[in-house]
C-alpha positions in Angstrom: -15.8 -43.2 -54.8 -17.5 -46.6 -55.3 -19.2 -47.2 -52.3 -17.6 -50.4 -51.6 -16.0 -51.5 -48.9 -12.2 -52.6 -49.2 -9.5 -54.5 -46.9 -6.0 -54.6 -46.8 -5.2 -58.4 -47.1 -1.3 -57.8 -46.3 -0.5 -57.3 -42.6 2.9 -55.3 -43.8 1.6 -51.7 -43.6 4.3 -51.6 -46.6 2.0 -53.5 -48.8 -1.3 -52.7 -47.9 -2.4 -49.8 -49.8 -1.6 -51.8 -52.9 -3.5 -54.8 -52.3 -6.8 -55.0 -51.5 -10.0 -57.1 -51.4 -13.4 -56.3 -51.9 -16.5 -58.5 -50.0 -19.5 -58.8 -51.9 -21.9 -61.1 -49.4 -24.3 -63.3 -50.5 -26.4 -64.4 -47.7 -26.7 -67.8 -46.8 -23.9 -68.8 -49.1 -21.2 -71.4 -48.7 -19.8 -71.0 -51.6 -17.2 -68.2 -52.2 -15.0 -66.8 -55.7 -12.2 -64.8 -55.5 -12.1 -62.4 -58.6 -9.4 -61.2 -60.3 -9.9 -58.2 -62.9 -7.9 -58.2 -66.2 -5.5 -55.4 -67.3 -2.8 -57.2 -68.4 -0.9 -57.2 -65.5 -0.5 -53.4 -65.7 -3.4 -52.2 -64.6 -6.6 -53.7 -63.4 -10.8 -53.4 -65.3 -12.1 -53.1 -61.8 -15.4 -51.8 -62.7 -16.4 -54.5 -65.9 -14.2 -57.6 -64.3 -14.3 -56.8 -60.9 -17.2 -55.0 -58.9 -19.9 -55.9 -61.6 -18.9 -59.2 -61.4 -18.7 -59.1 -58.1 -22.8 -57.9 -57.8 -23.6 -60.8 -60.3 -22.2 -63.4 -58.5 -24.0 -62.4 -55.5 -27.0 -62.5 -57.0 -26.6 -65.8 -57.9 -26.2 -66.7 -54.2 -22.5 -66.9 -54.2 -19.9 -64.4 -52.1 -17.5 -62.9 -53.8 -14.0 -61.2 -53.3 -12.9 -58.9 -55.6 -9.1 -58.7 -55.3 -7.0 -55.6 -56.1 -3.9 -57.5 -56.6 0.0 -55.4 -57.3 -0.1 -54.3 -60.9 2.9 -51.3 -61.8 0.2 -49.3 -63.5 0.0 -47.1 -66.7 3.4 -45.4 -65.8 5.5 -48.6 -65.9 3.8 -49.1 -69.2 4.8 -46.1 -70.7 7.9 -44.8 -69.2 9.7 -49.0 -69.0 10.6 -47.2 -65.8 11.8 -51.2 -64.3 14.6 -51.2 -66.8 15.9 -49.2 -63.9 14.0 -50.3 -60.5 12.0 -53.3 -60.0 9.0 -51.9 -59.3 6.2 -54.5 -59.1 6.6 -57.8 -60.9 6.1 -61.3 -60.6 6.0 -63.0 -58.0 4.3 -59.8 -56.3 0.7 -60.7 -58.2 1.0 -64.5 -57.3 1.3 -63.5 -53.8 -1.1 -61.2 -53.8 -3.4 -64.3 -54.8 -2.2 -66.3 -52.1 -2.9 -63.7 -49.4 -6.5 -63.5 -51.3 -7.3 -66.9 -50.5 -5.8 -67.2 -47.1 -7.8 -64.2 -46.2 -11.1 -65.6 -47.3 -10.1 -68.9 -45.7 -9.5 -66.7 -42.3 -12.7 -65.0 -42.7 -14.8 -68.2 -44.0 -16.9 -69.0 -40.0 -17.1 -65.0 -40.2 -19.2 -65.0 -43.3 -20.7 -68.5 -43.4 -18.5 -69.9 -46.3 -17.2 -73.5 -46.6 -13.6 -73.2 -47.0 -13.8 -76.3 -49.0 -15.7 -74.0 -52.1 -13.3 -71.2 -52.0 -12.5 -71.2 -55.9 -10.8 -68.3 -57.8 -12.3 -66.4 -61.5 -10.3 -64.0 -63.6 -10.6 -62.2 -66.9 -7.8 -62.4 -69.5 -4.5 -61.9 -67.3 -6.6 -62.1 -64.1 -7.4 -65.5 -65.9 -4.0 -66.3 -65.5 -3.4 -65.3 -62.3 -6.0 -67.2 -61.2 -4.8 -70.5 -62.8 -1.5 -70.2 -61.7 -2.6 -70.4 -58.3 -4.3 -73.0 -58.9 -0.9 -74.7 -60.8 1.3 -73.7 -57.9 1.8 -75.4 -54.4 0.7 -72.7 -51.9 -0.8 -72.3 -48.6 -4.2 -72.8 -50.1 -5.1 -73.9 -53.8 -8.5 -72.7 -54.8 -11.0 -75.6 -54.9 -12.0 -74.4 -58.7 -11.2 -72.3 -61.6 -12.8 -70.1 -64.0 -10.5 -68.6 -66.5 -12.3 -66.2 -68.9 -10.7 -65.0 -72.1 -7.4 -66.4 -70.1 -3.9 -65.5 -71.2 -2.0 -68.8 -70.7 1.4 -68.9 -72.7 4.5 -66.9 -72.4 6.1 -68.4 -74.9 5.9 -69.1 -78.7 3.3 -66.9 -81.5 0.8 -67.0 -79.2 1.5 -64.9 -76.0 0.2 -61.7 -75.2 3.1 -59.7 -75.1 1.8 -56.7 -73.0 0.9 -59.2 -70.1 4.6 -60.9 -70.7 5.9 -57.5 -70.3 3.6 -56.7 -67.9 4.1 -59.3 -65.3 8.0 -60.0 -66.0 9.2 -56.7 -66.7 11.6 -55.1 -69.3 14.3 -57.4 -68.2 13.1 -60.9 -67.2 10.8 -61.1 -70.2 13.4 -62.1 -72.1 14.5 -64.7 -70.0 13.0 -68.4 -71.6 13.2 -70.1 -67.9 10.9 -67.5 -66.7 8.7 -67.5 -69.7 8.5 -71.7 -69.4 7.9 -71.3 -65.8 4.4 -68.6 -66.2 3.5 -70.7 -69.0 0.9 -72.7 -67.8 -0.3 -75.2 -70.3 3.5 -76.3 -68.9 2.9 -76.5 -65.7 -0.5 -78.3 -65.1 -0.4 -80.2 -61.8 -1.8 -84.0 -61.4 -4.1 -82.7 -58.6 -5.1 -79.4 -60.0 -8.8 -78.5 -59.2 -11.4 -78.0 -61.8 -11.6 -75.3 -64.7 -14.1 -74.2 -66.7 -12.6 -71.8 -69.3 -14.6 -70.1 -72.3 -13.6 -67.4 -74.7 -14.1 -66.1 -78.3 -12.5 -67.0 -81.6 -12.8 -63.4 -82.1 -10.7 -62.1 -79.5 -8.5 -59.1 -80.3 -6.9 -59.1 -77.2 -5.2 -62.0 -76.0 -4.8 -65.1 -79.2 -7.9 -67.3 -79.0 -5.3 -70.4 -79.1 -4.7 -69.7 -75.0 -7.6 -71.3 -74.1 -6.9 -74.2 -76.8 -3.5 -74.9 -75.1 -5.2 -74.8 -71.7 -7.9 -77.0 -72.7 -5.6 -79.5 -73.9 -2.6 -79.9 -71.1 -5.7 -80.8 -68.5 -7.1 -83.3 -71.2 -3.9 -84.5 -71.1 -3.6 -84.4 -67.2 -7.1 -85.8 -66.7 -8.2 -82.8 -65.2 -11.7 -82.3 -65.3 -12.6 -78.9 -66.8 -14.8 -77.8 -69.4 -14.2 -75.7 -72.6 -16.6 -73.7 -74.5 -15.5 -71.6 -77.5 -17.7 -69.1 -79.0 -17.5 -67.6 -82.2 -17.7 -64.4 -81.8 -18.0 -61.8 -78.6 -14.4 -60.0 -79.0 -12.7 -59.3 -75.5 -13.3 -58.2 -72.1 -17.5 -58.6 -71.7 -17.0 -60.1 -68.2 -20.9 -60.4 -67.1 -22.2 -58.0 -69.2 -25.9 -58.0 -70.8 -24.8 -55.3 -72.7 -20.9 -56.2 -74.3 -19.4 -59.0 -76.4 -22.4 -60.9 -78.2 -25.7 -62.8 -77.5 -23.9 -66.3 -77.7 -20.4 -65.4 -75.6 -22.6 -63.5 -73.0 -23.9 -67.4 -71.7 -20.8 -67.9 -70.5 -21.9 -67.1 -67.0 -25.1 -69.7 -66.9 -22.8 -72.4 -68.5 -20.5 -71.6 -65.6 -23.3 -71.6 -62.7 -24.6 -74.8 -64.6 -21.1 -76.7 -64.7 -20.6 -75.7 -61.2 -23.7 -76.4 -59.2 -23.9 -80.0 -61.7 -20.7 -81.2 -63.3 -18.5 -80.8 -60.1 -18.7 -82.1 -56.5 -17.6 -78.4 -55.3 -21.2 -77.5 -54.2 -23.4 -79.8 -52.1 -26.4 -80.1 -53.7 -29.2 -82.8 -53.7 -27.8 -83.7 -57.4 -24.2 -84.1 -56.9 -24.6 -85.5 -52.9 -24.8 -89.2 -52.4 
């Protein structure tokens, strides 16, 4: 055990041992992030991209949420047990990020939040989880982004194949409508929120060109977001002190920087009129 506290965020007794959300309270904090761990949509890192961050962004006087979103687990992964049964696939993570927001929105008076600075983070294919909320019309679109070594593309050289796989199953993962539709650099919105992204050209894991195509559809949306490549830190360091490298590992003040003073999300004296 943990030690931390969990909630079921779906009312349907069905779903509720599968998704979960974890409150990590800062006090006195408006602001709120829902996290979403990586694991390529088959599992989830909830220690390194989900609890730890979770403590880090409470020490930095922002509550977090750490959600435990539908993944089909190491099984599905081995067996391809959904060439037979659905098992869990999309849209079942993107609803589990929907539910996430509109429970934090439901509990924002309960813990002092703002539920205009309710913004979303994930880790590689938490990353894109967490941008396709942000890319699709739902109850509540998350008022920022921060998409960490993000996988973006379903489509062409560059996708991550596992997370394909993982999120679209053994069947639908061949299908190009569905890859076009979960690719995001083709789906940007005109009023899609703000995004910080950063990542390493090193990156095992998931292509470092993701990012690059994310970066580039909101330039060419005009959505504000910033960028930052490093050159080297590997994959999954989250908020480590201790993994990637001494240069990827400022990803996290870069973040706190670009969100306290490059947006209008938190009202401080430098961004309030």
């Amino acid at each position: 055990m943990n030690g931390y506290k969990s909630y079921p965020i779906w009312s349907d007794t069905r779903r509720s041992h599968r998704a979960t959300i974890t409150p990590f309270i800062a006090e006195g904090a408006t602001t709120a992030i829902v996290v979403c761990p990586g694991g390529s949509y088959f599992w989830l890192d909830k220690e390194g991209e989900g609890y730890e961050v979770g403590e880090w962004l409470k020490a930095q006087g922002i509550s977090a949420f750490v959600l435990h979103y539908s993944v089909p687990g190491w099984w599905a992964w081995s067996t391809h047990y959904r060439y037979f049964i659905r098992g869990c696939q999309h849209p079942d993570m993107y609803n589990d990020g929907q539910q996430a927001l509109t429970w934090v929105h439901h509990h924002a008076a309960q813990y002092g939040i703002d539920p205009d600075q309710i913004g979303i983070m994930g880790f590689s294919a938490g990353g894109h989880l967490a941008m396709h909320e942000a890319c699709t019309q739902g109850t509540y679109r998350p008022a920022f982004v921060a998409a960490i070594y993000p996988v973006v593309t379903m489509t062409g050289p560059h996708a991550h194949r596992r997370s394909r796989r993982g999120l679209l199953g053994e069947w639908k993962r061949f299908d190009p409508k569905m890859r076009t539709a979960l690719s995001l650099e083709q789906n940007i919105p005109d009023n899609c929120p703000p995004v910080f992204i950063a990542n390493c050209v090193d990156d095992p894991v998931v292509d470092y060109r993701n990012s690059e195509l994310l970066d580039k559809a909101l330039s060419q949306h005009n959505i504000p977001h910033k960028y930052i490549q490093y050159r080297e830190g590997r994959h999954g360091f989250g908020v480590s002190e201790l993994r990637g490298s001494p240069e990827c590992r400022q990803w996290k003040y870069e973040f706190m920087h670009w969100l306290k003073n490059e947006t209008s999300i938190i009202k401080t004296p430098q961004n309030t009129q």
